[in-house]
Biopython code that builds the backbone (N, CA, C, O; Angstrom):
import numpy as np
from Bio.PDB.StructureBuilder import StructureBuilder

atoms = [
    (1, "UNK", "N", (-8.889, -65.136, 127.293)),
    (1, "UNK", "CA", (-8.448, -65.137, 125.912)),
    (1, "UNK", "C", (-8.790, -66.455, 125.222)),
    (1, "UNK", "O", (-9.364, -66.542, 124.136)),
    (2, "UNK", "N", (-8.369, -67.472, 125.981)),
    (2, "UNK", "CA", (-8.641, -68.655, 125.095)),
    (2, "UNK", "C", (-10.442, -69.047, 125.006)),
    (2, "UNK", "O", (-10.936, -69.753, 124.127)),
    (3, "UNK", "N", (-11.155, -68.437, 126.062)),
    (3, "UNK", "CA", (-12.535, -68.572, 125.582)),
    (3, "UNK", "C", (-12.950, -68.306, 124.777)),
    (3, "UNK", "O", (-13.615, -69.081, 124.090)),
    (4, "UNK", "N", (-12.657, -66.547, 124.369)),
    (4, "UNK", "CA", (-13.048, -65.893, 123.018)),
    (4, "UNK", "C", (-12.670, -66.932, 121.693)),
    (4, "UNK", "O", (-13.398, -67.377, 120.806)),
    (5, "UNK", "N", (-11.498, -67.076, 121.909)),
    (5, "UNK", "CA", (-10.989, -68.120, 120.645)),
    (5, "UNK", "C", (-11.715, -69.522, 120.315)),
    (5, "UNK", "O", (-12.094, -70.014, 119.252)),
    (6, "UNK", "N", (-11.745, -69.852, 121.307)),
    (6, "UNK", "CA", (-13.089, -70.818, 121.055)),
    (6, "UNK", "C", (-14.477, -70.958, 120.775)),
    (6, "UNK", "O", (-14.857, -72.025, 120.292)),
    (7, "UNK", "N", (-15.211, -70.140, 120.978)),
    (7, "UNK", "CA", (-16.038, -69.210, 120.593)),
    (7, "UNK", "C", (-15.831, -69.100, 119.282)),
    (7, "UNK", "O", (-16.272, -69.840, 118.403)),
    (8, "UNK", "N", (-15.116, -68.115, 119.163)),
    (8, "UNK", "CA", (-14.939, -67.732, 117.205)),
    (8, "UNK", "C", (-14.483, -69.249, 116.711)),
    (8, "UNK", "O", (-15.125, -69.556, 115.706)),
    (9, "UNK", "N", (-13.693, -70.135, 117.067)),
    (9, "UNK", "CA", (-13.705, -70.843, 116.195)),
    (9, "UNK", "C", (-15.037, -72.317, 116.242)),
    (9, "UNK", "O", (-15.041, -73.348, 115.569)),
    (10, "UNK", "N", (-15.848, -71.934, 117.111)),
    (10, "UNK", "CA", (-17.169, -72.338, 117.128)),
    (10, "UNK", "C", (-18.364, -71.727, 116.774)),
    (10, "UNK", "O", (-19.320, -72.501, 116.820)),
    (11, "UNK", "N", (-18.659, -70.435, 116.391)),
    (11, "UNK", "CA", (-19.420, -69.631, 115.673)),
    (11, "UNK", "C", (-18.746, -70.276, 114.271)),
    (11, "UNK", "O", (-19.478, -71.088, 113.706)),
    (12, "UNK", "N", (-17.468, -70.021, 113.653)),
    (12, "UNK", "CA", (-16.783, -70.119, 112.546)),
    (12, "UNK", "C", (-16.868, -71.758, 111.603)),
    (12, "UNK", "O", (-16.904, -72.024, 110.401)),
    (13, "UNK", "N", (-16.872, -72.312, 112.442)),
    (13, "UNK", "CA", (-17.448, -74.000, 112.117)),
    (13, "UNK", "C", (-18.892, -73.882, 111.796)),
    (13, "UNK", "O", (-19.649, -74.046, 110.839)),
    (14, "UNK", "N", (-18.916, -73.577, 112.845)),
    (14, "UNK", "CA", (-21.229, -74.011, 112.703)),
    (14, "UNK", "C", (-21.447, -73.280, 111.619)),
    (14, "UNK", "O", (-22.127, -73.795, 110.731)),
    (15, "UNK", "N", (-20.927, -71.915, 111.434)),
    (15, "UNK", "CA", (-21.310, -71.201, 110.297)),
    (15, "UNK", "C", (-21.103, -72.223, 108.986)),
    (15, "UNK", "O", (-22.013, -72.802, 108.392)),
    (16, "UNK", "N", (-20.264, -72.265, 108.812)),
    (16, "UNK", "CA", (-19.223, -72.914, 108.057)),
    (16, "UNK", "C", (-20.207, -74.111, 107.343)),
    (16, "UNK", "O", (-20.557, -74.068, 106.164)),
    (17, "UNK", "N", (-20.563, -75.145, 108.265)),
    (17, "UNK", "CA", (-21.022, -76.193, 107.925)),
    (17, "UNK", "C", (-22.755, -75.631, 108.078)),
    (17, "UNK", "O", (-23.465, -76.627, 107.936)),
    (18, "UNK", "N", (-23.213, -74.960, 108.206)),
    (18, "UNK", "CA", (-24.300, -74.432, 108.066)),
    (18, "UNK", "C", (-24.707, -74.113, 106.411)),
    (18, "UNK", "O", (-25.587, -74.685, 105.768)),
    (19, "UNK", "N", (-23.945, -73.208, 106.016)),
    (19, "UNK", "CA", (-23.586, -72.519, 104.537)),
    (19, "UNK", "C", (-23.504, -73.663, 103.898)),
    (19, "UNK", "O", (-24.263, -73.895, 102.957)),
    (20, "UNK", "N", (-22.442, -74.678, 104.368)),
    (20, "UNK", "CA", (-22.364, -75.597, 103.241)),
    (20, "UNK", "C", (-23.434, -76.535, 102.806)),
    (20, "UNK", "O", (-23.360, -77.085, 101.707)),
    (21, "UNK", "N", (-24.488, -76.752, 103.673)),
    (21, "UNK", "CA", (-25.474, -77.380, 103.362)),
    (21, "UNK", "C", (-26.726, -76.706, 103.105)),
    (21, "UNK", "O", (-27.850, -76.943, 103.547)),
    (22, "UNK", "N", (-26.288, -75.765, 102.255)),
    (22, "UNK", "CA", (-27.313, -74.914, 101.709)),
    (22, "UNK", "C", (-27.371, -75.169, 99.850)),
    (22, "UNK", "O", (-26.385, -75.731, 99.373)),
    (23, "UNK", "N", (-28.148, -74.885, 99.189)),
    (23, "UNK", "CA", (-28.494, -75.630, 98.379)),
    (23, "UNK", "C", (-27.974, -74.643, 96.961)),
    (23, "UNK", "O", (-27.842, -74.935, 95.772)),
    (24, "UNK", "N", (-27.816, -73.681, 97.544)),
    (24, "UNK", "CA", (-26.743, -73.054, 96.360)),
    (24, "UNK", "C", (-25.752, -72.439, 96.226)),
    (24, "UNK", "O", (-25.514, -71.542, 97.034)),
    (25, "UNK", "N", (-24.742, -72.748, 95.040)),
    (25, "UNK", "CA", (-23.099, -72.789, 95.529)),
    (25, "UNK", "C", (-22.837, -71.514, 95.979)),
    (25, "UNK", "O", (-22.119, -71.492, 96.978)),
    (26, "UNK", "N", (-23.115, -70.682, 95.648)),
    (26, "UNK", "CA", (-22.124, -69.078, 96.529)),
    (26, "UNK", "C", (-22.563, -69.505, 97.442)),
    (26, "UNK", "O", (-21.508, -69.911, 97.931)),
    (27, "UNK", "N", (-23.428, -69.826, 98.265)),
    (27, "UNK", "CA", (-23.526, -70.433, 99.902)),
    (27, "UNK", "C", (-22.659, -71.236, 100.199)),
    (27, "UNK", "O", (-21.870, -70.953, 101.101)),
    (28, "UNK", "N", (-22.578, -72.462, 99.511)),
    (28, "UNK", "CA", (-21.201, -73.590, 99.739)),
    (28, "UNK", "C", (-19.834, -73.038, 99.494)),
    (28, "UNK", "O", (-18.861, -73.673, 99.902)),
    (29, "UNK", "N", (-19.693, -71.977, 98.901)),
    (29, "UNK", "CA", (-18.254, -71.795, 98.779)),
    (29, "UNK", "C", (-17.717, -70.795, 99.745)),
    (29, "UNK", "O", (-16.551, -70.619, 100.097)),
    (30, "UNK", "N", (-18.783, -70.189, 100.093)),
    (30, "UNK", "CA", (-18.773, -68.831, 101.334)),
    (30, "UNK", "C", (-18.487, -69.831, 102.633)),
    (30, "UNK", "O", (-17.677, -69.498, 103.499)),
    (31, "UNK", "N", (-19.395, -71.384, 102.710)),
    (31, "UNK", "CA", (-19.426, -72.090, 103.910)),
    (31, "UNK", "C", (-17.992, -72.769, 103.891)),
    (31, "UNK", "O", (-17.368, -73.090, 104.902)),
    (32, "UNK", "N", (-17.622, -72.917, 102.745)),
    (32, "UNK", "CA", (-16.120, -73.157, 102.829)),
    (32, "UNK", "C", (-14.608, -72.440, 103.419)),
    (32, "UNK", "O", (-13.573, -72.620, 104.061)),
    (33, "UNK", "N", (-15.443, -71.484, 102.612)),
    (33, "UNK", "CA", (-14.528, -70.598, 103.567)),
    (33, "UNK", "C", (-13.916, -70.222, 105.061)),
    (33, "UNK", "O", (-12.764, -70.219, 105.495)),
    (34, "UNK", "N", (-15.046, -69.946, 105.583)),
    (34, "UNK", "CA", (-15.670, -69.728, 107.050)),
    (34, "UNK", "C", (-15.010, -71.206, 107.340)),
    (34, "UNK", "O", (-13.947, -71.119, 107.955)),
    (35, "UNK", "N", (-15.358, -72.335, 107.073)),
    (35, "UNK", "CA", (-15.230, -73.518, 107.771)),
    (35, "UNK", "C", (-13.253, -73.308, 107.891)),
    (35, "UNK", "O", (-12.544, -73.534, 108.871)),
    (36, "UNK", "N", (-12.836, -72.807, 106.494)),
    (36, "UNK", "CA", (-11.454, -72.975, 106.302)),
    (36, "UNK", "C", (-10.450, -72.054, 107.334)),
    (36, "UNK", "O", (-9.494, -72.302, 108.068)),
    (37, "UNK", "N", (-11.311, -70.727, 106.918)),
    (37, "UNK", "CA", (-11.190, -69.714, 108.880)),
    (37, "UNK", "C", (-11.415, -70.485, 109.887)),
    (37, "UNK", "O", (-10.335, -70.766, 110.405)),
    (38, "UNK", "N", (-12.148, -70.893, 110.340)),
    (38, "UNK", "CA", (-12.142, -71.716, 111.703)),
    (38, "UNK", "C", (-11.309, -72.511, 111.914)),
    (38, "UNK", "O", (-10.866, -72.463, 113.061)),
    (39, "UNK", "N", (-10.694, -73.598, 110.973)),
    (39, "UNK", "CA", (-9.545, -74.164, 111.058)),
    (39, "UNK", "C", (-8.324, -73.603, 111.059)),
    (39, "UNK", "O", (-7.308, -74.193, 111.425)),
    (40, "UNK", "N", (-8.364, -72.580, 110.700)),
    (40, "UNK", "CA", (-7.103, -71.708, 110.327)),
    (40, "UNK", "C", (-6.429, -71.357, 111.873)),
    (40, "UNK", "O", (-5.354, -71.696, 112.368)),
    (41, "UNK", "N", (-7.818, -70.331, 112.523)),
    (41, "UNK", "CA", (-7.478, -70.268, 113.563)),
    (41, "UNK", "C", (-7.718, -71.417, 114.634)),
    (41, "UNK", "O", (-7.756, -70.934, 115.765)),
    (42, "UNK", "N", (-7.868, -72.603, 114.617)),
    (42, "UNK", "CA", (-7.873, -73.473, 115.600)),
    (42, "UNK", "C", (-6.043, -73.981, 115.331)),
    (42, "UNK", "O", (-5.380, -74.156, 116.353)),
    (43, "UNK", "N", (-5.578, -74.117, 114.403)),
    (43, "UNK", "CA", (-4.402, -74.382, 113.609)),
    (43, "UNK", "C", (-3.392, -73.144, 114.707)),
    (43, "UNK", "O", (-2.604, -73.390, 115.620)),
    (44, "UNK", "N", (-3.718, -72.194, 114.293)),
    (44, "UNK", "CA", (-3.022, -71.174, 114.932)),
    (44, "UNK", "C", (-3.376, -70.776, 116.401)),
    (44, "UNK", "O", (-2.721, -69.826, 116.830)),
    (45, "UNK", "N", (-4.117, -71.223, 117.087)),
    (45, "UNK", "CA", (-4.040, -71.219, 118.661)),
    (45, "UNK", "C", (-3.539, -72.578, 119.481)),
    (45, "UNK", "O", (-3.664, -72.645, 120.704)),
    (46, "UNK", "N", (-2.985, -73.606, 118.728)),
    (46, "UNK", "CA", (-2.843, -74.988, 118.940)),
    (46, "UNK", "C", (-0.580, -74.369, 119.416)),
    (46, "UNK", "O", (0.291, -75.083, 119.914)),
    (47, "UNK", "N", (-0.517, -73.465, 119.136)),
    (47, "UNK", "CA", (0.824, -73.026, 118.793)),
    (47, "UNK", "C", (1.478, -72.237, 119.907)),
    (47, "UNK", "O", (2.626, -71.795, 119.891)),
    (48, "UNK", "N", (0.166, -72.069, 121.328)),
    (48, "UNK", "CA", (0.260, -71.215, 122.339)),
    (48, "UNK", "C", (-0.092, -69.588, 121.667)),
    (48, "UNK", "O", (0.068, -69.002, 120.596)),
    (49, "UNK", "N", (-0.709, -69.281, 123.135)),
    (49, "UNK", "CA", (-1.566, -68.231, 122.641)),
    (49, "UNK", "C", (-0.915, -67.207, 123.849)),
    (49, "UNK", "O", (-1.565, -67.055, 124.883)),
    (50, "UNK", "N", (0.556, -66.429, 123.650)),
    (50, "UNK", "CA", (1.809, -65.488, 124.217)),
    (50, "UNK", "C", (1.351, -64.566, 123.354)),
    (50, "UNK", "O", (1.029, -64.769, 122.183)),
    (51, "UNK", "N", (1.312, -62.947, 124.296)),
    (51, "UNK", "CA", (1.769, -61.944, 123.739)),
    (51, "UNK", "C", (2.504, -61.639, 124.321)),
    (51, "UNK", "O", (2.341, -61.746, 125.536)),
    (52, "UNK", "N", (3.841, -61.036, 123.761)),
    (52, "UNK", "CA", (5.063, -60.590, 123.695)),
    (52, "UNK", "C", (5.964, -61.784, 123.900)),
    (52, "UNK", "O", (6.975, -61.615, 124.581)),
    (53, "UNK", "N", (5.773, -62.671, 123.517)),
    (53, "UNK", "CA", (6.847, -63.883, 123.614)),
    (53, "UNK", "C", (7.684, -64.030, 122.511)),
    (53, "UNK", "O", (7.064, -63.874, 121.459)),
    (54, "UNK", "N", (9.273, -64.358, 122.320)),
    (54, "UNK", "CA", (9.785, -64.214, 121.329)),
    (54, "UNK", "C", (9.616, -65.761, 120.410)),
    (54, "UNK", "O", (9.843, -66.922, 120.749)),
    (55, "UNK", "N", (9.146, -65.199, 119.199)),
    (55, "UNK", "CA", (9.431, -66.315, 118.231)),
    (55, "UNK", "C", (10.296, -67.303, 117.242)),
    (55, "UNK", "O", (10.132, -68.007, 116.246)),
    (56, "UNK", "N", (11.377, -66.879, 118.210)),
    (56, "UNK", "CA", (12.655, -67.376, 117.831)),
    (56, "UNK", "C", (13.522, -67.110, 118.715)),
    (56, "UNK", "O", (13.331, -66.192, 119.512)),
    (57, "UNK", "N", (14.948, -68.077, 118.739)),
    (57, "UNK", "CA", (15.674, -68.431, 119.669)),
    (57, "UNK", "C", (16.542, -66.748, 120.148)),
    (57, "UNK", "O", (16.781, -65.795, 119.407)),
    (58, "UNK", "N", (16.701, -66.833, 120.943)),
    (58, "UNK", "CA", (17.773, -65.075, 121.592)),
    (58, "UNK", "C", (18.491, -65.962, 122.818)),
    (58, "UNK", "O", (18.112, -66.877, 123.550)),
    (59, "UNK", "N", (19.488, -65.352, 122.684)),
    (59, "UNK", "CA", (20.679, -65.563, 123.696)),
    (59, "UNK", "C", (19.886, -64.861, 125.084)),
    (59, "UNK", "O", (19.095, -63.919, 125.085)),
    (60, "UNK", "N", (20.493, -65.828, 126.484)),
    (60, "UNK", "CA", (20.449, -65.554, 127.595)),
    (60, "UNK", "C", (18.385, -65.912, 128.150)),
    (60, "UNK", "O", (17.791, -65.735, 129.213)),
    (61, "UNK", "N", (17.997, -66.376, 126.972)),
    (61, "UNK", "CA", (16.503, -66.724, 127.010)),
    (61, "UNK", "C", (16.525, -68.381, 127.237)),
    (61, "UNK", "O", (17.121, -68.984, 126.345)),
    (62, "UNK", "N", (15.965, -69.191, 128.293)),
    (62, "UNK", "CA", (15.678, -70.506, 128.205)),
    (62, "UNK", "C", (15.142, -71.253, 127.451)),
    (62, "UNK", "O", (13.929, -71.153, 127.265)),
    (63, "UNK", "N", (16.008, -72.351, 126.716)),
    (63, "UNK", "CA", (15.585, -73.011, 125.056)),
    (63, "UNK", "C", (14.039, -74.152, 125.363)),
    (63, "UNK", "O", (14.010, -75.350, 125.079)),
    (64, "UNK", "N", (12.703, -73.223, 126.098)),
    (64, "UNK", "CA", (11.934, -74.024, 126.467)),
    (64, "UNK", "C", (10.619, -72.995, 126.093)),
    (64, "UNK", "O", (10.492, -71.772, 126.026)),
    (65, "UNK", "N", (9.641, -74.256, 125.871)),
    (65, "UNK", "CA", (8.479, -73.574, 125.086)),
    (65, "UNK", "C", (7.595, -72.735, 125.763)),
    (65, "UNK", "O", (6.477, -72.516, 125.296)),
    (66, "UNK", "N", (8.226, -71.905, 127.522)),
    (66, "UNK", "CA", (7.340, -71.625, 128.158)),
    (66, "UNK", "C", (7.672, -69.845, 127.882)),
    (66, "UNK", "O", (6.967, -68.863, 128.112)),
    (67, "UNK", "N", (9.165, -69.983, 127.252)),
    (67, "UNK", "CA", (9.304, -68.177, 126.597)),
    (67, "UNK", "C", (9.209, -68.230, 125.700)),
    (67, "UNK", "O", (8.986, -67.057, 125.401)),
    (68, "UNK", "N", (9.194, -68.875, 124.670)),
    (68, "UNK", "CA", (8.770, -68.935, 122.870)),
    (68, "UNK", "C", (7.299, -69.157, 122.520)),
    (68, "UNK", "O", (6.492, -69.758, 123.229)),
    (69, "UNK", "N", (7.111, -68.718, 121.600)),
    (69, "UNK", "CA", (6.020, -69.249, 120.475)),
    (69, "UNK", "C", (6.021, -70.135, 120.055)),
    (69, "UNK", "O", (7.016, -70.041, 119.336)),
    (70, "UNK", "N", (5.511, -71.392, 119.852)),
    (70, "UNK", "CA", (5.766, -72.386, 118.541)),
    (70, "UNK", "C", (5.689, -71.728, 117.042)),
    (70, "UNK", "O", (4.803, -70.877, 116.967)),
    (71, "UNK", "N", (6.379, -71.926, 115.910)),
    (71, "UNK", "CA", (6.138, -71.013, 114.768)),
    (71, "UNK", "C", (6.048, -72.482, 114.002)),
    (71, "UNK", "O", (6.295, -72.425, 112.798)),
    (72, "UNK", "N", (5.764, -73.640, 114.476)),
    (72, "UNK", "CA", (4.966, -74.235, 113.214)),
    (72, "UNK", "C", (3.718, -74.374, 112.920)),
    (72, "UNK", "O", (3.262, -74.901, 111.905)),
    (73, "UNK", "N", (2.828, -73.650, 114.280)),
    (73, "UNK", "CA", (1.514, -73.581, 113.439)),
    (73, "UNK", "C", (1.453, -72.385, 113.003)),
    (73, "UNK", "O", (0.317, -72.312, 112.534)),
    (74, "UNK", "N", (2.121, -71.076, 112.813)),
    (74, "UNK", "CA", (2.359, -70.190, 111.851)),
    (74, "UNK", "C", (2.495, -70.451, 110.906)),
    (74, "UNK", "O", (1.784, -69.819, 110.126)),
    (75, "UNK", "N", (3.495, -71.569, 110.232)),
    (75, "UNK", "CA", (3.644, -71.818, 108.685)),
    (75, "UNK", "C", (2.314, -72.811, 108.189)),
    (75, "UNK", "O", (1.565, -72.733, 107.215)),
    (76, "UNK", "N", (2.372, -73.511, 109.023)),
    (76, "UNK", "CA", (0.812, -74.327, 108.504)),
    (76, "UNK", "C", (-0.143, -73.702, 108.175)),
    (76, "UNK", "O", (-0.784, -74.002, 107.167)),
    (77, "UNK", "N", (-0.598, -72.222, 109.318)),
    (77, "UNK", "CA", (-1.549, -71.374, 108.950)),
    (77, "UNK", "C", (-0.901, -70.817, 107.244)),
    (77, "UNK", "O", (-1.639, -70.914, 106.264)),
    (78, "UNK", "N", (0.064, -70.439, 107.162)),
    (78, "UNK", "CA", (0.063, -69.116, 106.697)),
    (78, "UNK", "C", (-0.200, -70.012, 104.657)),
    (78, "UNK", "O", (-0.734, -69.554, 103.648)),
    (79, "UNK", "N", (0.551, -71.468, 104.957)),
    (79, "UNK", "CA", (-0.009, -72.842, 104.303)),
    (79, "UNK", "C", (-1.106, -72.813, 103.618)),
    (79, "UNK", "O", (-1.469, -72.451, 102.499)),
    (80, "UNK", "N", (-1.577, -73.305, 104.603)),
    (80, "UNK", "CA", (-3.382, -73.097, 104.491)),
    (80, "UNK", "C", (-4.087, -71.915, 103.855)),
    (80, "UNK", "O", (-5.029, -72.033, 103.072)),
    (81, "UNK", "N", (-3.588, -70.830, 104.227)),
    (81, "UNK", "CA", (-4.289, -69.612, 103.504)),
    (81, "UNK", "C", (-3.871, -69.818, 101.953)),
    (81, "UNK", "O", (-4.615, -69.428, 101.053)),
    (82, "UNK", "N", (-2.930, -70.302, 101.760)),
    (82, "UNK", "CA", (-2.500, -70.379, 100.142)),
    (82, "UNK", "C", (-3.292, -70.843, 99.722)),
    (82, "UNK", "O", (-4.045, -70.342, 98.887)),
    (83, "UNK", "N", (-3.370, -72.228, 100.300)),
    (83, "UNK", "CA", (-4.103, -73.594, 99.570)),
    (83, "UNK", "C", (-5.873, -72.657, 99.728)),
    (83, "UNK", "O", (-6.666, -72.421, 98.816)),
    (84, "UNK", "N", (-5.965, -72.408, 100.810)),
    (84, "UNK", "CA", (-8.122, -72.192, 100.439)),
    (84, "UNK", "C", (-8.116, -71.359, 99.524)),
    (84, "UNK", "O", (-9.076, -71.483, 98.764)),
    (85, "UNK", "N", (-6.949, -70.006, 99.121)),
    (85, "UNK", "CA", (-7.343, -69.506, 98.193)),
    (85, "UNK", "C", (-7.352, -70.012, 96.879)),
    (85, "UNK", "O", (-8.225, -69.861, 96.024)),
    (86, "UNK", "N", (-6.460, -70.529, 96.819)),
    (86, "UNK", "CA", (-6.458, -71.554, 95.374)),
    (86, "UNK", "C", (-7.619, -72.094, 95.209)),
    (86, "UNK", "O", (-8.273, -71.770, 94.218)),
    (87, "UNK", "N", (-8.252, -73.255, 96.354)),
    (87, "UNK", "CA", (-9.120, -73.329, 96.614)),
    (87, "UNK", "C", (-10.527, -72.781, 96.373)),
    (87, "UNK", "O", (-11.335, -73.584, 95.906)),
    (88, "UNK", "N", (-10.952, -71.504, 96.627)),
    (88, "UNK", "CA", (-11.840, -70.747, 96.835)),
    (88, "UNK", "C", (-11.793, -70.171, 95.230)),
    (88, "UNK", "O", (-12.801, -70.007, 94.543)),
    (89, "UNK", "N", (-10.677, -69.955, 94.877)),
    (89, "UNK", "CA", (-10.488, -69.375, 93.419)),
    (89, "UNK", "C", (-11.307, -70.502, 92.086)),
    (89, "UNK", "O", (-12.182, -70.228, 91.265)),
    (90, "UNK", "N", (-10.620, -71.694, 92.331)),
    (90, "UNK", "CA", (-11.132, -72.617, 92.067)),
    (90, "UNK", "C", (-12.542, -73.166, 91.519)),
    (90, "UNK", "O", (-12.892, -73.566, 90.409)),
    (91, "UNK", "N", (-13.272, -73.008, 92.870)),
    (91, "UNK", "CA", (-14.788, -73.024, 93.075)),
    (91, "UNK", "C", (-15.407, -72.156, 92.525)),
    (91, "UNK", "O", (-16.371, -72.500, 91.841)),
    (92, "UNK", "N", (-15.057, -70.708, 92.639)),
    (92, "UNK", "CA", (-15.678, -69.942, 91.893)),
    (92, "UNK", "C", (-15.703, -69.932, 90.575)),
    (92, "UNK", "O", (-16.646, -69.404, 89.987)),
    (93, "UNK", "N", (-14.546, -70.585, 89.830)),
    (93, "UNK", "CA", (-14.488, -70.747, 88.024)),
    (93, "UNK", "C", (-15.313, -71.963, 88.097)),
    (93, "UNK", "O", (-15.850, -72.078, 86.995)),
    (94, "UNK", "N", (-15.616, -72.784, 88.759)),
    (94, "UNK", "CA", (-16.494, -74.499, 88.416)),
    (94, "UNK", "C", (-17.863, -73.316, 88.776)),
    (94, "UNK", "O", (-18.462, -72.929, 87.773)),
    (95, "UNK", "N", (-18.365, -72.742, 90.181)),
    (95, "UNK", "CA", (-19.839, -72.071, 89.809)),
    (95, "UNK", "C", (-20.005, -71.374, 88.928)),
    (95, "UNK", "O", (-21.168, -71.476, 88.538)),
    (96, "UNK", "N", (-19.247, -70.442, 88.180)),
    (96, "UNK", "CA", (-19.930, -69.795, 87.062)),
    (96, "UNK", "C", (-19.861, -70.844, 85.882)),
    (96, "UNK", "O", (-20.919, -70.891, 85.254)),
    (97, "UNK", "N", (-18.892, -71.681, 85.434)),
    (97, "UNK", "CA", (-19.488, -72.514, 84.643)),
    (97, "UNK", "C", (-20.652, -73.215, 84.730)),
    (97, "UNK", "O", (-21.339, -73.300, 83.713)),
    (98, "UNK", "N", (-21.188, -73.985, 86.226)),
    (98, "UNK", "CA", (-22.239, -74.611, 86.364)),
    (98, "UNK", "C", (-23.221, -73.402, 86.098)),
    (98, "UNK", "O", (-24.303, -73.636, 85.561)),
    (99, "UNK", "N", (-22.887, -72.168, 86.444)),
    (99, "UNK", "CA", (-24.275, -71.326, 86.483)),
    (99, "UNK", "C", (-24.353, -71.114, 84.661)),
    (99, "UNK", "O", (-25.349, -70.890, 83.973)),
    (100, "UNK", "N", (-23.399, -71.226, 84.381)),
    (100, "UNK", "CA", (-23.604, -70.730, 82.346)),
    (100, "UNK", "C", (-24.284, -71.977, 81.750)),
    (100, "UNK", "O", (-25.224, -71.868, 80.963)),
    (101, "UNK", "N", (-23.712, -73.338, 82.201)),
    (101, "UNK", "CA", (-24.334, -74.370, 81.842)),
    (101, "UNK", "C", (-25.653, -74.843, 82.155)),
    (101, "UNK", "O", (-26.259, -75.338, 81.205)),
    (102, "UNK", "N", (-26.232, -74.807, 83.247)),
    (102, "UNK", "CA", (-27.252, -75.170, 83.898)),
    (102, "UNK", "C", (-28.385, -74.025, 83.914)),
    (102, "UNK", "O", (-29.567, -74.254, 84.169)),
    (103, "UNK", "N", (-27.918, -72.914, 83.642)),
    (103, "UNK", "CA", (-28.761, -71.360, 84.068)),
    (103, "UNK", "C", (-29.016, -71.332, 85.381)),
    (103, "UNK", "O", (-29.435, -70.260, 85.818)),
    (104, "UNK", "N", (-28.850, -72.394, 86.273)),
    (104, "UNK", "CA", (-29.180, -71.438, 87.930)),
    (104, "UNK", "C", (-27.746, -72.057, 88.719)),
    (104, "UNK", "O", (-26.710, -72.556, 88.280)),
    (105, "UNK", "N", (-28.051, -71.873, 89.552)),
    (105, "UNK", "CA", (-26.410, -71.699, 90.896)),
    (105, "UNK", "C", (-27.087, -72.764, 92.015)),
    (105, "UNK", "O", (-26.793, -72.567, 93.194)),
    (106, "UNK", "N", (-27.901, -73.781, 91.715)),
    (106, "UNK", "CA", (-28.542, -74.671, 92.839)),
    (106, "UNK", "C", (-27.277, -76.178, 92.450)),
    (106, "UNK", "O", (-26.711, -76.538, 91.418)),
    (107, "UNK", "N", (-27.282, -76.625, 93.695)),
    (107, "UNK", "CA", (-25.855, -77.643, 93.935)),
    (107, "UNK", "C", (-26.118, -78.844, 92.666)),
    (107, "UNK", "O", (-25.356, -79.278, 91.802)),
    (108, "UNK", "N", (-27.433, -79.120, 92.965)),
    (108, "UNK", "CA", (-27.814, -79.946, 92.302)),
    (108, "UNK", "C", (-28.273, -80.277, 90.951)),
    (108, "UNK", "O", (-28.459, -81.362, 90.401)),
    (109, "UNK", "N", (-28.452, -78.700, 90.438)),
    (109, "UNK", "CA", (-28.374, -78.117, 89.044)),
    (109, "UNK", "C", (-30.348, -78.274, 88.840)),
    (109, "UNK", "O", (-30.953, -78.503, 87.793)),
    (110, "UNK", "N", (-30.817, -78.096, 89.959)),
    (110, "UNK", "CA", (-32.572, -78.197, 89.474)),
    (110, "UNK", "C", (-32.772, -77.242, 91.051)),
    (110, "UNK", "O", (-32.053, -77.157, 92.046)),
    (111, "UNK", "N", (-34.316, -76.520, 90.627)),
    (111, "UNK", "CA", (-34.671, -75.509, 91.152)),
    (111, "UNK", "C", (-35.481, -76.200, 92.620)),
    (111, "UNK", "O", (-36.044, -77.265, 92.367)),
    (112, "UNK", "N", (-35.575, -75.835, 93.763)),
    (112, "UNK", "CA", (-36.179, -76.774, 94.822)),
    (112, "UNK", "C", (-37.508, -77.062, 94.566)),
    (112, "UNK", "O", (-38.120, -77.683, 95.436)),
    (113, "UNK", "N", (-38.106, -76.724, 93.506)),
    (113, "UNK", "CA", (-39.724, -76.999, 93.775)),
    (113, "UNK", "C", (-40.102, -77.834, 92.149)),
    (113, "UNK", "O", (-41.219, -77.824, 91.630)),
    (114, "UNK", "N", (-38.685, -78.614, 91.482)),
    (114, "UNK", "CA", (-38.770, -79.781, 90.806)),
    (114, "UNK", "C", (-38.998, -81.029, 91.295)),
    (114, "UNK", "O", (-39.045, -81.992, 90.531)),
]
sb = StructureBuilder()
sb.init_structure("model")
sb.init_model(0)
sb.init_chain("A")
sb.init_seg("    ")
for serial, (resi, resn, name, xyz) in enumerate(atoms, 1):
    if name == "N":
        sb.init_residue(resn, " ", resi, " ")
    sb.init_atom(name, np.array(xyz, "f"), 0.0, 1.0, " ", f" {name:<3s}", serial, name[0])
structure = sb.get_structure()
């Protein structure tokens, strides 16, 4: 289990920072994304990675982190998803202005073969 997860959140990075250094913004904001998934879930496997473990305290259960979940990288994740969308929302009102202002969607606001 924890291989797969590493994995995705190493496909999910490289992607991530791949996209972002691409030269026009729906690429950078897509690479943002992806980069912001990969953190999301590195965020959320940092928290122990239990199925069927309870996530909160129950009587006659030992007050130790080896029968619980941690649930603060749950709220951090669930955090985070707020903020990239804001985020992501964000970016997309600054690219269509750059694209109305500039006429193309390149980072730098000139076409690669200027």
């Amino acid at each position: 289990m924890e291989e797969v997860i590493a994995i995705a959140i190493g496909v999910l990075a490289a992607s991530g920072v791949w996209l972002i250094l691409r030269p026009r913004t729906y690429q950078v904001v897509m690479g943002l994304c992806l980069l912001s998934y990969g953190v999301n879930l590195f965020i959320f496997s940092m928290g122990s990675l239990f199925i069927g473990k309870e996530p909160i305290i129950k009587d006659g259960v030992p007050h130790d982190l080896l029968n619980y979940t941690d649930p603060l990288p749950q709220a951090l994740v669930l955090t985070a998803i707020v903020i990239s969308f804001a985020m992501t929302a964000l970016f997309l009102v600054v690219l269509l202005a750059s694209r109305g202002l500039t006429g193309n969607d390149h980072v730098d606001g000139r076409e690669l073969g200027e």
